[in-house]
C-alpha angles and dihedrals in degrees: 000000000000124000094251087065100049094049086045078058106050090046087058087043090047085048107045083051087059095049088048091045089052085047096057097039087049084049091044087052094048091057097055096047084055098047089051080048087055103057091045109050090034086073078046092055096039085055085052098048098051090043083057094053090048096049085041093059100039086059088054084045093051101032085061092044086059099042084055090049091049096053096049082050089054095045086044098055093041075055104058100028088063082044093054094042084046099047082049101058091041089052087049088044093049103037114015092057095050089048102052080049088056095051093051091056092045087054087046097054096035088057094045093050087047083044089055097038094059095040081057087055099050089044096050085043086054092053092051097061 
């Protein structure tokens, strides 16, 4: 090999050590830059996380309120739906009965009016002839 070639060797030796070099001091760099990253976003996460547990155990919180809410709801409505049944059959007991008694007297008397009414005719009709 002739010395031109080994110096144009060496050169490309000398080249491709400095490229290496760069690369490790950039990645040496980097690191940094991502260690200082680190510290900063790990407070961020710890926020995060105890937000999260906050927010975690007001939905239990609230997730029993409404299942209590919703009991009571449901007893409420069992409540008022026997009240109102029993306030209707009172209302039929009470109105209704006294009403279809009403109407049978009113029949009873109706019939007997039309019943005297016609025995007048046939008397008056009696007398006519």
């Amino acid at each position: 090999m002739s010395d031109g070639a080994v110096w144009a060797l060496a050169v490309v030796v000398l080249i491709n050590t400095l490229f290496i070099v760069g690369i490790a001091v950039a990645l040496f760099i980097l690191n940094g830059k991502l260690e200082q990253l680190t510290e900063r976003v790990h407070p961020l996460i710890d926020k995060a996380n105890g937000t999260l547990a906050r927010v975690e155990a007001m939905t239990a919180q609230v997730s029993e309120r409404v299942n209590v809410v919703l009991d009571q709801t449901g007893r409420l409505v069992e409540d008022v739906t026997q009240k109102v049944e029993t306030t209707t059959s009172i209302a039929e007991e009470t109105i209704a009965q006294p009403l279809i008694g009403a109407a049978s007297v009113m029949a009873g008397l109706s019939r007997g009016w039309d019943t005297y009414k016609a025995q007048l005719a046939k008397e008056k009709g009696d007398s006519h002839q």
